[in-house]
One Martini backbone bead per residue (centre of mass of N, CA, C, O) as a GRO file, in nm:
protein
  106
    1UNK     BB    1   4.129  -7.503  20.163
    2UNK     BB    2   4.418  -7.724  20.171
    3UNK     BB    3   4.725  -7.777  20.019
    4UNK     BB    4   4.987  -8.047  20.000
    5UNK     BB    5   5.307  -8.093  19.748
    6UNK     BB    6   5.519  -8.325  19.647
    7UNK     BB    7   5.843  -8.399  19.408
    8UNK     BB    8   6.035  -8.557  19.212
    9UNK     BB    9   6.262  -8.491  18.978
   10UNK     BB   10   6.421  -8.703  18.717
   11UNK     BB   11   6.711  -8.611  18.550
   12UNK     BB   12   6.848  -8.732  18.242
   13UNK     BB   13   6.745  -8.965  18.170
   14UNK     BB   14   6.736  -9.210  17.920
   15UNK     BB   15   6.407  -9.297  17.912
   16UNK     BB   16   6.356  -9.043  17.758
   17UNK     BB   17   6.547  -9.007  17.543
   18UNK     BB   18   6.558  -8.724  17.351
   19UNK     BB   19   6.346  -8.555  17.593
   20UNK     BB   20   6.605  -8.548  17.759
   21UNK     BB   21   6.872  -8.465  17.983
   22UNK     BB   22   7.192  -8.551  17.870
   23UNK     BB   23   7.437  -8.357  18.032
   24UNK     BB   24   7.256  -8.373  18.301
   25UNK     BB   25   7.227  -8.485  18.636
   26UNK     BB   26   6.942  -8.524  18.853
   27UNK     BB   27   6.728  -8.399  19.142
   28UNK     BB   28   6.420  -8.260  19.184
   29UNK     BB   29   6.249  -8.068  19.401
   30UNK     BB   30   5.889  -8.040  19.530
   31UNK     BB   31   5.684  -7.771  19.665
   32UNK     BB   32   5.304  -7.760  19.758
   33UNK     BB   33   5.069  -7.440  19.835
   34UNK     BB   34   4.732  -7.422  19.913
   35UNK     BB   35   4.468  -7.153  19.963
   36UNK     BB   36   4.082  -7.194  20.001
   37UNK     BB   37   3.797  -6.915  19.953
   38UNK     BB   38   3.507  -6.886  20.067
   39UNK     BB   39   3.301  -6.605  20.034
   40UNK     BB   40   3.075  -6.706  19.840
   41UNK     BB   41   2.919  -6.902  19.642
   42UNK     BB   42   3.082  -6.780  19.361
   43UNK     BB   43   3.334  -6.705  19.548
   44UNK     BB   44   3.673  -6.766  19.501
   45UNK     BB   45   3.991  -6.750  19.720
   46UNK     BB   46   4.366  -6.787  19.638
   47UNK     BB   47   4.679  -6.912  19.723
   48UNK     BB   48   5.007  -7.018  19.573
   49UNK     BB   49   5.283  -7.174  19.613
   50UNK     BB   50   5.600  -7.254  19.491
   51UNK     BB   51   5.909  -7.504  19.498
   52UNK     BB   52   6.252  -7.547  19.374
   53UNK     BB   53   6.530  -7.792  19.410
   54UNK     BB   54   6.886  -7.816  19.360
   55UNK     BB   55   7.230  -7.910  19.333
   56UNK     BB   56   7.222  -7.903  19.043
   57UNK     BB   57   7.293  -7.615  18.838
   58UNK     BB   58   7.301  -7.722  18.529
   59UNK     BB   59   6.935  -7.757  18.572
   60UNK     BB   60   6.787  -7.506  18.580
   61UNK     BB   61   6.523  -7.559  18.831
   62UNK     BB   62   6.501  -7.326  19.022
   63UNK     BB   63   6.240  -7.215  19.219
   64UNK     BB   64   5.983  -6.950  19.303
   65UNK     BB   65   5.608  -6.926  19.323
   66UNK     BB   66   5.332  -6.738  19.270
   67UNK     BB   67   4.960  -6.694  19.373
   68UNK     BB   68   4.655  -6.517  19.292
   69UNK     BB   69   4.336  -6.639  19.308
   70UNK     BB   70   4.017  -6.760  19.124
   71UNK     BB   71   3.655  -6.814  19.108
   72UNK     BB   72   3.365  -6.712  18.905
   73UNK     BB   73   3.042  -6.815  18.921
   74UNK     BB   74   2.785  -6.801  18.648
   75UNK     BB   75   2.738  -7.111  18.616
   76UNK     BB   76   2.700  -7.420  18.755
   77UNK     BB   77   2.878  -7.506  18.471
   78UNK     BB   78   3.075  -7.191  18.509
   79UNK     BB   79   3.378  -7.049  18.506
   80UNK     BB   80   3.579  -6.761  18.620
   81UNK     BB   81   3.905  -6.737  18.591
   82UNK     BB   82   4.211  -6.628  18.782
   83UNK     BB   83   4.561  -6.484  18.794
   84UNK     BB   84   4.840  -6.359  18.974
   85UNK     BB   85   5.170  -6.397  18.902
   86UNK     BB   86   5.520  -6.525  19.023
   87UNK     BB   87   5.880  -6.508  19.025
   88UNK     BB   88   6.201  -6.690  19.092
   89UNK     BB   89   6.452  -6.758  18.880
   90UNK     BB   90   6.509  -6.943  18.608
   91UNK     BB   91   6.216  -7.130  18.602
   92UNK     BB   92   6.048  -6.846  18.639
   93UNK     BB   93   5.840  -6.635  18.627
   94UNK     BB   94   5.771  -6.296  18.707
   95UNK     BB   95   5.543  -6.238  18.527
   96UNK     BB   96   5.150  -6.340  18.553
   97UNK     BB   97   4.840  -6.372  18.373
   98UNK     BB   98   4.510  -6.534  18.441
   99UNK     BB   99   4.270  -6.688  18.209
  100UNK     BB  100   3.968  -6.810  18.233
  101UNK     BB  101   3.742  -7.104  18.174
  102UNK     BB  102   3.541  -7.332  18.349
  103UNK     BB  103   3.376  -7.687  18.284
  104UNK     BB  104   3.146  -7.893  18.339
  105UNK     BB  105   3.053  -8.228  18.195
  106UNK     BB  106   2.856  -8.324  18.422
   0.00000   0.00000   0.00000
């Protein structure tokens, strides 16, 4: 399965009060590509890109990050997920592990 996402983020809003950034106005691009693949019935593996881009350097938030991970089915209705991901630039983690667990409450 494939997925492809981009959007705007409108920096500086007024209409954001206080928790918006009142110093830089600008907008940052983002974007965003995974795929993932079943292997087994249990496992799926996948990658995904993002990326974040702005003209104006005050937002300190250019971005490019990367992820491998996956999800193993235990039961049902719960998987252990995991990924180990990546990033460059300012607003980016440089290295980082995901463990967690999902529950499907269906």
């Amino acid at each position: 399965m494939a997925r492809a996402n981009g959007g705007i983020l409108f920096a500086g809003n007024s209409s954001t009060g206080v928790l918006g950034i009142q110093r830089s106005r600008g907008r940052v691009f983002t974007a965003n590509g995974s795929l993932v693949r079943d292997f087994t019935p249990k496992l799926k593996l996948g990658g995904e890109l993002f990326g974040a881009v702005t003209s104006n350097f005050d937002l300190s938030r250019g971005q490019l990050q990367s992820q491998l991970g996956g999800s193993y089915l235990l039961r049902d209705d719960l998987a252990f997920t995991f990924g180990v991901l990546g990033g460059r630039y300012a607003a980016s983690p440089r290295v980082g592990l995901h463990l967690g667990v999902a529950y499907d409450f269906e």
